[in-house]
MITORMAR-549442 format. One record per residue (C-alpha): x, y, z negated; residue in one letter; residue number from 1. Coordinates in steps of 0.001 Angstrom, whole numbers, always signed. Example, Ala and Ser with C-alpha at 12.3 -4.5 7.8 and 13.67 -1.06 7.14 Angstrom:
<X +12300	Y -4500	Z -7800	residu A	num 1>
<X +13670	Y -1060	Z -7140	residu S	num 2>
END
This chain:
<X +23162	Y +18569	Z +7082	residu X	num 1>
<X +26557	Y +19545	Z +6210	residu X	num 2>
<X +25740	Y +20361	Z +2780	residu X	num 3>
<X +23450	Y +17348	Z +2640	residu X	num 4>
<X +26647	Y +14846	Z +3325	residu X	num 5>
<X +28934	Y +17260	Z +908	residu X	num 6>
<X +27325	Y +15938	Z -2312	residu X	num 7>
<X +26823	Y +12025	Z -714	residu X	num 8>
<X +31021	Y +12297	Z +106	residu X	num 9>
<X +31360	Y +13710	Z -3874	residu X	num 10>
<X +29483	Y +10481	Z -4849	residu X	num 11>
<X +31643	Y +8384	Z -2443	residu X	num 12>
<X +34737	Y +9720	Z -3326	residu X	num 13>
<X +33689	Y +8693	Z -7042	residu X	num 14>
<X +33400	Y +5342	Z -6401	residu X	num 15>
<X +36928	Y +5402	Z -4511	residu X	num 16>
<X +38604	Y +6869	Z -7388	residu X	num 17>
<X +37027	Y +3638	Z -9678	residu X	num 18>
<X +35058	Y +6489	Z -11836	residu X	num 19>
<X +34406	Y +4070	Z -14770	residu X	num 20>
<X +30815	Y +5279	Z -15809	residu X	num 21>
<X +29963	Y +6061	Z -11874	residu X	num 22>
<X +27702	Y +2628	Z -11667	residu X	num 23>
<X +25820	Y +2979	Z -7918	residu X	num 24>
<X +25557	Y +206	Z -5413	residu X	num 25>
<X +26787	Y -992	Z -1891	residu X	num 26>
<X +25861	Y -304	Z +1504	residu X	num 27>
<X +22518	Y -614	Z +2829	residu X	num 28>
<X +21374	Y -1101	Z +6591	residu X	num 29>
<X +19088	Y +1699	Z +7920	residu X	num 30>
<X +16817	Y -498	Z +9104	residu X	num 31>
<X +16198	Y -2247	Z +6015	residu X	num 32>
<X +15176	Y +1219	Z +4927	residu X	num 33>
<X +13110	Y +2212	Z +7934	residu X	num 34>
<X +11168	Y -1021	Z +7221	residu X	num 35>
<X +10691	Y -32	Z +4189	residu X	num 36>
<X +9293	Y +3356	Z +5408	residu X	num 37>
<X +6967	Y +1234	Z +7927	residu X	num 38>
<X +5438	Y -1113	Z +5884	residu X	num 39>
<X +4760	Y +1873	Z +3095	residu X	num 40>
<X +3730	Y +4588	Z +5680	residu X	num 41>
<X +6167	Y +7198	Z +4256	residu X	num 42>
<X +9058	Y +8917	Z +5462	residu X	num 43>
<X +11999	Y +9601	Z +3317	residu X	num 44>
<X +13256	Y +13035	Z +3144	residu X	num 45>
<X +16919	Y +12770	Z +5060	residu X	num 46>
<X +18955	Y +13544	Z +2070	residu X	num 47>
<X +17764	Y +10448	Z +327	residu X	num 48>
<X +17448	Y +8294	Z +2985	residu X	num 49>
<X +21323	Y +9169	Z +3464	residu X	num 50>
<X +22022	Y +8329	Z -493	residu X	num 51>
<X +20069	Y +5313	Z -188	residu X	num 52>
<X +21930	Y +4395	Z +2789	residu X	num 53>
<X +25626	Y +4585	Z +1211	residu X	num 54>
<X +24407	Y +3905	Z -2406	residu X	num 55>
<X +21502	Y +2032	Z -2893	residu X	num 56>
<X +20511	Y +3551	Z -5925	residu X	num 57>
<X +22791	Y +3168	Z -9345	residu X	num 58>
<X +23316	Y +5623	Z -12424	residu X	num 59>
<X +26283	Y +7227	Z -14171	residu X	num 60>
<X +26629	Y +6004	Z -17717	residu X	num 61>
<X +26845	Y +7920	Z -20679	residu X	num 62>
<X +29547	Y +5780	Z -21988	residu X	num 63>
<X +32048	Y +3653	Z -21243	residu X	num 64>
<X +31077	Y +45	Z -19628	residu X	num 65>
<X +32266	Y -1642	Z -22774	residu X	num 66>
<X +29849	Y -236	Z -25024	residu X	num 67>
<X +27001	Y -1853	Z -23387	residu X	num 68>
<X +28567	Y -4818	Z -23599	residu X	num 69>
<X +25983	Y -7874	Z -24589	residu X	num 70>
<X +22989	Y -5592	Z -24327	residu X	num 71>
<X +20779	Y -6483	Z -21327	residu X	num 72>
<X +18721	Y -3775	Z -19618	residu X	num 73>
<X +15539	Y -4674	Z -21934	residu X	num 74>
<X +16909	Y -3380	Z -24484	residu X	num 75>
<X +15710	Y +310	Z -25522	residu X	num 76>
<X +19276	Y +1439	Z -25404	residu X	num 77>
<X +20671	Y -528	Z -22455	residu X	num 78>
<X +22231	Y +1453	Z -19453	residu X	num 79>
<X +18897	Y +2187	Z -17198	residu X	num 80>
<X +17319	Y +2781	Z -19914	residu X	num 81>
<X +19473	Y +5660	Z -21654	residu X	num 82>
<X +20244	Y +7174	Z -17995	residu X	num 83>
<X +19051	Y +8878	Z -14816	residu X	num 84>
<X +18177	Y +5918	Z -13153	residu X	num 85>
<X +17700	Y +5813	Z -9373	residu X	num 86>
<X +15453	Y +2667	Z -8034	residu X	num 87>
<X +17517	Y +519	Z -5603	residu X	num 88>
<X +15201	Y -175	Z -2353	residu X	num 89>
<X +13544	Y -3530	Z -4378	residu X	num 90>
<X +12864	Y -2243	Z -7708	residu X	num 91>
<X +11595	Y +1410	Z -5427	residu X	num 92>
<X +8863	Y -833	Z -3614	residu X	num 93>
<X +7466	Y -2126	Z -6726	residu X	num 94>
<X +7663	Y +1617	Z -8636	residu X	num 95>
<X +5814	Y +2364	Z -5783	residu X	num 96>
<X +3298	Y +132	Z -5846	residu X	num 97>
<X +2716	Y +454	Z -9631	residu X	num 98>
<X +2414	Y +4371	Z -8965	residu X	num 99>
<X -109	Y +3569	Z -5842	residu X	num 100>
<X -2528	Y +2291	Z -8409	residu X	num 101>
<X -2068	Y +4172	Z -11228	residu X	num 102>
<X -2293	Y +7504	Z -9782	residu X	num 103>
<X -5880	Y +8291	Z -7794	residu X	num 104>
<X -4163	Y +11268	Z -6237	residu X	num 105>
<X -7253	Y +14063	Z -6071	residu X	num 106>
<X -9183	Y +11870	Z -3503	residu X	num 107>
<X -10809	Y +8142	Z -3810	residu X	num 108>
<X -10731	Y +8317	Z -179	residu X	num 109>
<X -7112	Y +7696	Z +539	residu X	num 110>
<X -6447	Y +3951	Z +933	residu X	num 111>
<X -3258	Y +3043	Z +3293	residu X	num 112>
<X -993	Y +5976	Z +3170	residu X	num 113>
<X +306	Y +6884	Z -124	residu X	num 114>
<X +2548	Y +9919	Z -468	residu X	num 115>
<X +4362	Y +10170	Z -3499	residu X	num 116>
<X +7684	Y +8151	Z -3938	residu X	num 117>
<X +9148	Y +7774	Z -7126	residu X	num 118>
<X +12964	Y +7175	Z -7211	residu X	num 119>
<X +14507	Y +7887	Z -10372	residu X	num 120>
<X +13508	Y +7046	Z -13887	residu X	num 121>
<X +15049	Y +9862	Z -17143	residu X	num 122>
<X +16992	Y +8663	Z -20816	residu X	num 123>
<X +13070	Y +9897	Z -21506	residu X	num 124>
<X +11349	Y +7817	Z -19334	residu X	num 125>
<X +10023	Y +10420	Z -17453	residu X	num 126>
<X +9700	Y +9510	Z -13152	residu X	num 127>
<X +11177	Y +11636	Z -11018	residu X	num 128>
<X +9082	Y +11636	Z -7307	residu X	num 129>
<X +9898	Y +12956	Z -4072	residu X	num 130>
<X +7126	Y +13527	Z -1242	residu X	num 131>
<X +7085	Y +11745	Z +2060	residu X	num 132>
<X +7872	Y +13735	Z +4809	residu X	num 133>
<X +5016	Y +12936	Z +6795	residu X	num 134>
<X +3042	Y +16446	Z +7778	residu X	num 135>
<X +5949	Y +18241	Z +5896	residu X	num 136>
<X +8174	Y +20911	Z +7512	residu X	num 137>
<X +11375	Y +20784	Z +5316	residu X	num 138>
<X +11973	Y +18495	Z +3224	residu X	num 139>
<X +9862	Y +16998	Z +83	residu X	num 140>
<X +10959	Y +19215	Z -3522	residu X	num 141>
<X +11817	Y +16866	Z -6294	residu X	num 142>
<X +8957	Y +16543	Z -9330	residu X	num 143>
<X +9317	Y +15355	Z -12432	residu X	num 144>
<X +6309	Y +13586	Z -15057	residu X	num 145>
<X +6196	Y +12216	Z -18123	residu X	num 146>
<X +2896	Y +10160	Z -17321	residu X	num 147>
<X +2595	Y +8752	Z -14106	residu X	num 148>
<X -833	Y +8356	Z -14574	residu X	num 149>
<X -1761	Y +11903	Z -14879	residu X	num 150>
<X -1237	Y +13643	Z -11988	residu X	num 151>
<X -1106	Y +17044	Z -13822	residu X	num 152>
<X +1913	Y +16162	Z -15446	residu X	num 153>
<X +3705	Y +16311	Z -11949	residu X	num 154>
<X +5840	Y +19479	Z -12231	residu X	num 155>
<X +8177	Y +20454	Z -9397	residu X	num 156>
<X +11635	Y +20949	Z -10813	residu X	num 157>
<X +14266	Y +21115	Z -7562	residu X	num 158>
<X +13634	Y +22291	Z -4002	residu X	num 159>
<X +14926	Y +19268	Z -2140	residu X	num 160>
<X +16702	Y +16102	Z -3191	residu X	num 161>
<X +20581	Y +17221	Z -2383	residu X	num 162>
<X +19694	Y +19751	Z -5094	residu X	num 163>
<X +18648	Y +17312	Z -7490	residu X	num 164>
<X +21434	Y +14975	Z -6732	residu X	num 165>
<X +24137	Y +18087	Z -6981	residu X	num 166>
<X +22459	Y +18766	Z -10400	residu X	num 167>
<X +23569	Y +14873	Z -11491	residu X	num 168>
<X +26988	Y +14853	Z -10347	residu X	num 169>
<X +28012	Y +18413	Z -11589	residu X	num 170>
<X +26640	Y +17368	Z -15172	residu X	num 171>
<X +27837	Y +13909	Z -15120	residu X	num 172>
<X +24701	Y +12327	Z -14940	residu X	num 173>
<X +22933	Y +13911	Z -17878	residu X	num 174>
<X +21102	Y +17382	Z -16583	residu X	num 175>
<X +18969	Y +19242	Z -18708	residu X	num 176>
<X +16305	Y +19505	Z -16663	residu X	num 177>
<X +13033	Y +21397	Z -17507	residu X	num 178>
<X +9899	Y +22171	Z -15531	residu X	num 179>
<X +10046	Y +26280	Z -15864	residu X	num 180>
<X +6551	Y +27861	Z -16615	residu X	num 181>
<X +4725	Y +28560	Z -13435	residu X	num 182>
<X +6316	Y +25842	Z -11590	residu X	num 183>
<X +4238	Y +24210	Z -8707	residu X	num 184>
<X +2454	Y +21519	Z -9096	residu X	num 185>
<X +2661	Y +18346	Z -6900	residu X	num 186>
<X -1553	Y +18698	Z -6798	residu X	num 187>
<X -1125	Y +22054	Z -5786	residu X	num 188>
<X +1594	Y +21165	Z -3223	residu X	num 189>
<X -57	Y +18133	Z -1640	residu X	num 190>
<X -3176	Y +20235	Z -995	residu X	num 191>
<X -1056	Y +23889	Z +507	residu X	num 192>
<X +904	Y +21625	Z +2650	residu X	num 193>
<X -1909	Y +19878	Z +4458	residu X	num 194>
<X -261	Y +16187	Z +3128	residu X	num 195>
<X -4155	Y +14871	Z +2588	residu X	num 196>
<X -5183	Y +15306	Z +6445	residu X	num 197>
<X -2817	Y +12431	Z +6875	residu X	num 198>
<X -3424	Y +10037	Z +4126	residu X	num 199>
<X -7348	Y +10453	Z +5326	residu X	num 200>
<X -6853	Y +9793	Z +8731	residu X	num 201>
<X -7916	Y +6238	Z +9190	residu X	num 202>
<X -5138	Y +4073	Z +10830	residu X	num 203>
<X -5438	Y +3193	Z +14280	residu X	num 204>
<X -5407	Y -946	Z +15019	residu X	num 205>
<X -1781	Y -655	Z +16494	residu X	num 206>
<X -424	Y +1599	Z +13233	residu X	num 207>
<X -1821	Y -1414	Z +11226	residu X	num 208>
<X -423	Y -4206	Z +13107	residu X	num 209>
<X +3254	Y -1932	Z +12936	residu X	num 210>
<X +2734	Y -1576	Z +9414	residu X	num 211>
<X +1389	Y -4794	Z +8283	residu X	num 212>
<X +4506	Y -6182	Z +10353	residu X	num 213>
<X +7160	Y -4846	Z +8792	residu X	num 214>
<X +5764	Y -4970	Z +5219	residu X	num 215>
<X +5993	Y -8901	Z +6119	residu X	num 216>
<X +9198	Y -8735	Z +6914	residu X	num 217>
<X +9999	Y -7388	Z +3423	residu X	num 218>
<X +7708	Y -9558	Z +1643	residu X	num 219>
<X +6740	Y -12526	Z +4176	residu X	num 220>
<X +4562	Y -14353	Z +1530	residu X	num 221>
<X +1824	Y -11727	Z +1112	residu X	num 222>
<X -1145	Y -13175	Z +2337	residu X	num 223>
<X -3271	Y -10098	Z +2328	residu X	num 224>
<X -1058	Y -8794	Z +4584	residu X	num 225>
<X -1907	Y -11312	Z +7383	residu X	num 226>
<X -4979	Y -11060	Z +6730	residu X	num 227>
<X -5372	Y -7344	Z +7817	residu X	num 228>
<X -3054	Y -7580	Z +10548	residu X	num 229>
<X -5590	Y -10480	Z +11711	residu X	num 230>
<X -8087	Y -8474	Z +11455	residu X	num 231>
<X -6474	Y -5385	Z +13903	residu X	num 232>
<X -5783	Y -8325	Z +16444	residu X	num 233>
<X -8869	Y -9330	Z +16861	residu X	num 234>
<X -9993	Y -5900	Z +17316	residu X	num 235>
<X -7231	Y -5271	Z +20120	residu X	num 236>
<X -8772	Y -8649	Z +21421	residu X	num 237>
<X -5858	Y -10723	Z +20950	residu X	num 238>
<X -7692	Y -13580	Z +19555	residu X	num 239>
<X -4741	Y -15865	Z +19229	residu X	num 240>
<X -2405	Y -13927	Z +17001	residu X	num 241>
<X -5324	Y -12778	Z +14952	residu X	num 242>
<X -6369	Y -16933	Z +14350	residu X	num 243>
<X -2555	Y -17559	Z +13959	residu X	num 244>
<X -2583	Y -14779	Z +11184	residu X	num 245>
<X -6276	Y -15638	Z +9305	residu X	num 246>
<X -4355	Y -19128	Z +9456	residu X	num 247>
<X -1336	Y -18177	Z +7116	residu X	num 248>
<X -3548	Y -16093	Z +5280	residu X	num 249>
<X -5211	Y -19643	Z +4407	residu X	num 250>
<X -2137	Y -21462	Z +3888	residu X	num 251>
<X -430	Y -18760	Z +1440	residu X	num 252>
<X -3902	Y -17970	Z -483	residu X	num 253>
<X -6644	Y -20767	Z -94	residu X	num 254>
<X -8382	Y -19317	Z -2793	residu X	num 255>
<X -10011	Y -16320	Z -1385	residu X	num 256>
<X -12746	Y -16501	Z +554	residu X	num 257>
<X -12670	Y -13563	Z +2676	residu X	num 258>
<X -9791	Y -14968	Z +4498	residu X	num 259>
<X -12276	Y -18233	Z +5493	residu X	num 260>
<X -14886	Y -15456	Z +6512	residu X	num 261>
<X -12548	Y -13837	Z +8918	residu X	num 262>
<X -11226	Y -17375	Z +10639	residu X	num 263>
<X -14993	Y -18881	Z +10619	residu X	num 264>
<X -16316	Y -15214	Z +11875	residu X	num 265>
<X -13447	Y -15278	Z +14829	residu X	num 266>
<X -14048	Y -19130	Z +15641	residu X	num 267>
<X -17998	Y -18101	Z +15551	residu X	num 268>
<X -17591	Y -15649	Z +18290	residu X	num 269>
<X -14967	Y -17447	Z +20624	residu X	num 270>
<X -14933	Y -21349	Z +19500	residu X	num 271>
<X -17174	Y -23730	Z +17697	residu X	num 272>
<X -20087	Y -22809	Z +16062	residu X	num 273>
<X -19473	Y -26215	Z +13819	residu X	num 274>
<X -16061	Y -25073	Z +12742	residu X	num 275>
<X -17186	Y -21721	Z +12539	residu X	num 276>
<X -19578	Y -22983	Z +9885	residu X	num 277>
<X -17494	Y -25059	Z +7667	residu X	num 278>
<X -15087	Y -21842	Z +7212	residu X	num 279>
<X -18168	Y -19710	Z +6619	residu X	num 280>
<X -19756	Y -22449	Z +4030	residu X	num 281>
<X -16205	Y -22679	Z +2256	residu X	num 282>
<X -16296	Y -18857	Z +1638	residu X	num 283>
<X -19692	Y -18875	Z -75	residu X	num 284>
<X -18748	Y -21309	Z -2096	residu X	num 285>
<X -15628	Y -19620	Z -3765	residu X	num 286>
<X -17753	Y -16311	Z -3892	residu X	num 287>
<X -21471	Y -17028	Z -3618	residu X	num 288>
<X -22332	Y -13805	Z -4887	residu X	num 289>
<X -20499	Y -12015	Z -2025	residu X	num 290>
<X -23103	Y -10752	Z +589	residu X	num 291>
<X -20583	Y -10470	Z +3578	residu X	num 292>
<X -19559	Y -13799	Z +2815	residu X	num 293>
<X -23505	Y -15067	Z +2922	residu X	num 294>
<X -24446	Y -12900	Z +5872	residu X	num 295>
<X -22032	Y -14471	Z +7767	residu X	num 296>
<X -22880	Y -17799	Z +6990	residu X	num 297>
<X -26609	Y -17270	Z +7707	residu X	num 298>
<X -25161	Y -15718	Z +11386	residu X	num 299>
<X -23605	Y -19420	Z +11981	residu X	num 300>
<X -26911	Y -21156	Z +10825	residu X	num 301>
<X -28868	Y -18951	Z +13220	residu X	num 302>
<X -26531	Y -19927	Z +16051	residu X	num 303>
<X -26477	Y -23809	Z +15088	residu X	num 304>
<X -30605	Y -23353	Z +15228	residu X	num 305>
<X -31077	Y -23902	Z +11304	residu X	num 306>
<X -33171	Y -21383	Z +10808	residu X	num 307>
<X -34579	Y -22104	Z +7458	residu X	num 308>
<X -31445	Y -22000	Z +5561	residu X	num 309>
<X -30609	Y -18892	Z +7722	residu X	num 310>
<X -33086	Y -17159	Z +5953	residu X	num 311>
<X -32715	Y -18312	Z +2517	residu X	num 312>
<X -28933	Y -16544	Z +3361	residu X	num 313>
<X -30384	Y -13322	Z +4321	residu X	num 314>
<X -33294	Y -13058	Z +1699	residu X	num 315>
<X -30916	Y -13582	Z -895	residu X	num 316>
<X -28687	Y -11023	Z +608	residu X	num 317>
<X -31523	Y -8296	Z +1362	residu X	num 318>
<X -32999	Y -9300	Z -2349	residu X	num 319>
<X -30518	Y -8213	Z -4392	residu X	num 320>
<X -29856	Y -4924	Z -1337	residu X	num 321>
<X -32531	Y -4367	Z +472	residu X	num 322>
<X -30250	Y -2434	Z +3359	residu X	num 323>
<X -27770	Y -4897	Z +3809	residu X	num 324>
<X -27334	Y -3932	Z +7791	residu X	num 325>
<X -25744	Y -7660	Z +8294	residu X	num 326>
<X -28159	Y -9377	Z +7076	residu X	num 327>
<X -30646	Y -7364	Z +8292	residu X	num 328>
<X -29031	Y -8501	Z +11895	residu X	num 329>
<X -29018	Y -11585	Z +11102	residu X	num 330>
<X -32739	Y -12061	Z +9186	residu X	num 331>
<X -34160	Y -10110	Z +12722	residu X	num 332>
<X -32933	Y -12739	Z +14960	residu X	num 333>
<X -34015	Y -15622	Z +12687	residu X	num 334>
<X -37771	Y -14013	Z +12839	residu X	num 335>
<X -37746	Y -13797	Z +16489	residu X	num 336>
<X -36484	Y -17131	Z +17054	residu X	num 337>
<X -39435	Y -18373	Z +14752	residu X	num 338>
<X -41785	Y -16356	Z +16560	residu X	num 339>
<X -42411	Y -13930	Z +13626	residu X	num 340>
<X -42443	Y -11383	Z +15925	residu X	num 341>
<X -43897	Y -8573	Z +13119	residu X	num 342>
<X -41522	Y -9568	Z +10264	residu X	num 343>
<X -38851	Y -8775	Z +13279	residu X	num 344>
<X -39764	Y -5793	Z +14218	residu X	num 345>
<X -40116	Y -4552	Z +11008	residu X	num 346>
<X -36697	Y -5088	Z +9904	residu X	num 347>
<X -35658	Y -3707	Z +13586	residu X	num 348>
<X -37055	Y -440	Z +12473	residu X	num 349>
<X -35383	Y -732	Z +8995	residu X	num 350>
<X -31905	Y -907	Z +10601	residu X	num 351>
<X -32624	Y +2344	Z +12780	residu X	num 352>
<X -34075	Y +4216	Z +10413	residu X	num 353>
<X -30425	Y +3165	Z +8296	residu X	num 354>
<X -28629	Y +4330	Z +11150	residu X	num 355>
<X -30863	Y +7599	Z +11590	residu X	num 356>
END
C-alpha cells in the first residue's frame, strides 16, 4: 500500500508545484466511485480506485498549455487526443459501455457482469484496460489493444496499475510501451483466473435491485433500469415498489411495450383484470409481432372470459412457434374452459414433453 500511495503523492505533489503540462482533475468522493462499481458490477483494483479518488482522471501534455490554444479536443491533434489519456469517472462509464457491446468476451452467455474496464486512451488510440477485481487475488495487470473489438488484440503490458502509472510519471507522460512477445493475453487471463464463473453466475433478485439502484443514482433517467429492478421486486413479492418502478419505466419510455407487459402482467395477478388488459392490449399494439407481449394478452382475455379472442392470441403465437410454453398455458386453459377437453389435453402433454 505504501508503494501504492508513493506514486499517487508524486502525482499530488505535481499538481502542488503548478507542473504546467501536469493536466489531472479534483477530488472525487469514494462513494461516487463505489456507485459506480455497484451499478457496473466491478471492483476497481485499489491502486486506481486511490488515483481516481485524488485525481479523477487527467493527462500530462506534451507541450506547453499555450500551444493548444484554440484547438478543441475534436481535433486530431488536440490534448486527449495526442496523450495518455485517463477517463474521468463520466467519460469511464460510457468507455465502458461502448466496450460492453463491442467486445463478446469468449462467451454469449455473460449478460450483467462485465469485466474489463478501460481507463486510459494512447497518442495512438490504443485502450488501455484493467480487470475487475472480482474473483481476483491481487490485483488486475494493465492490457493494452489497438482494437477494442478484437479481443485478441488485448496484450498484457504491466503487472498492476501503480506500475503503469509509475511508468507515466517517470517518462513524463509519454512511455514507450510495447506488448513483449509471449505476453499474456487478457483471453488467456480471464479464463486461468476463474473471472468467467462470476460473470455466469446469474444475479440473485437482491444483487439486481443493489445494482439497478445505484446505476439510477448515476443515471436516474434510464428507464430500462426501472424496469428490471421492477421486475426483481415483484419476484421478492414487494408488489408496490415493483408497480411504482414499471410506472417510471412508463413515464421515462412510453414507447416500449415490454414495460406495459410487466405493469398489465403485475396488475393481472394482484389488481384488475380490466386494467390489466388495457396495459396488455397497449403492448401488442406497439409490438404485435412480439409473442410474450400476445401471450400475455390472451392470459387477460382468458381471465375476463373472452375466450375467442384468447385463442386467436395463442394460435397466432403457437403458429408462427409451435412450443411457445406461454401460450401453450394459456391456449390449455382456454380449451378447458370451452369444454375442448382433447385439444387440452393435448397441448398438456406438449408442455411436459417440453419440459421432459
Amino acid at each position: 500500500m505504501t508503494h501504492i500511495l508513493s506514486n499517487i503523492k508524486k502525482l499530488e505533489e505535481k499538481r502542488r508545484q503548478g507542473a504546467p503540462k501536469y493536466k489531472f482533475n479534483g477530488l472525487l468522493d469514494k462513494e461516487i466511485i463505489e456507485t459506480f462499481e455497484k451499478a457496473h458490477g466491478v471492483v476497481f483494483p485499489e491502486s486506481y480506485k486511490k488515483f481516481m479518488a485524488g485525481f479523477n482522471g487527467g493527462m500530462i501534455l506534451e507541450y506547453e498549455e499555450s500551444y493548444y490554444t484554440d484547438m478543441t479536443d475534436w481535433e486530431p491533434d488536440g490534448p486527449k487526443w495526442s496523450s495518455y489519456y485517463f477517463h474521468t469517472l463520466d467519460e469511464l462509464s460510457n468507455e465502458y459501455s461502448d466496450l460492453k457491446y463491442e467486445c463478446k468476451l469468449i462467451s454469449n452467455e455473460v449478460k450483467d457482469f462485465f469485466p474489463i474496464i478501460p481507463i486510459c486512451s494512447t497518442p495512438k488510440q490504443e485502450t488501455i484496460m484493467l480487470v475487475s477485481q472480482k474473483g481476483l487475488a491481487k490485483e488486475s495487470p494493465v492490457f493494452i489493444s489497438p482494437d477494442i473489438s478484437d479481443m485478441s488484440t488485448y496484450v498484457q503490458i504491466f503487472d498492476n496499475f501503480d506500475s503503469f502509472l509509475a511508468e507515466i510519471i517517470e517518462h513524463n507522460g509519454f512511455p514507450d510501451i510495447k506488448a513483449k512477445p509471449g505476453s499474456q493475453l487478457l483471453s488467456m487471463f480471464i479464463y486461468e483466473s476463474g473471472i468467467l464463473k462470476e460473470t455466469l453466475r446469474e444475479e440473485t433478485d437482491d444483487e439486481i435491485i443493489e445494482r439497478t439502484t445505484a446505476y439510477l443514482k448515476l443515471y436516474p433517467k434510464r428507464s430500462w433500469s426501472y424496469y428490471e429492478r421492477g421486475n426483481a421486486y415483484k419476484q421478492l413479492g414487494k408488489r408496490k415498489l415493483a408497480l411504482a418502478d414499471f410506472n417510471k419505466s412508463i413515464e421515462l419510455n412510453d414507447k416500449e411495450g415490454l414495460f406495459y407487459y410487466c405493469r398489465g402482467n403485475l396488475i393481472l395477478d394482484y389488481g384488475s383484470k380490466r386494467k390489466a388488459l388495457i396495459d396488455l392490449d397497449i403492448a401488442v399494439k406497439l409490438d404485435p409481432e412480439n409473442n410474450l407481449l400476445l401471450s400475455g394478452r390472451a392470459d387477460a382475455l382468458q381471465k375476463l372470459g373472452k375466450l375467442d379472442k384468447a385463442l386467436c392470441d395463442c394460435n397466432k403465437v403457437l403458429n408462427e412457434d409451435g412450443i411457445y410454453k406461454l401460450a401453450l398455458y394459456v391456449r390449455e386453459r382456454v380449451y378447458r374452459s370451452m369444454g375442448k377437453d382433447e385439444l387440452a389435453q393435448a397441448d398438456s402433454e406438449l408442455i411436459d414433453d417440453i419440459d421432459r
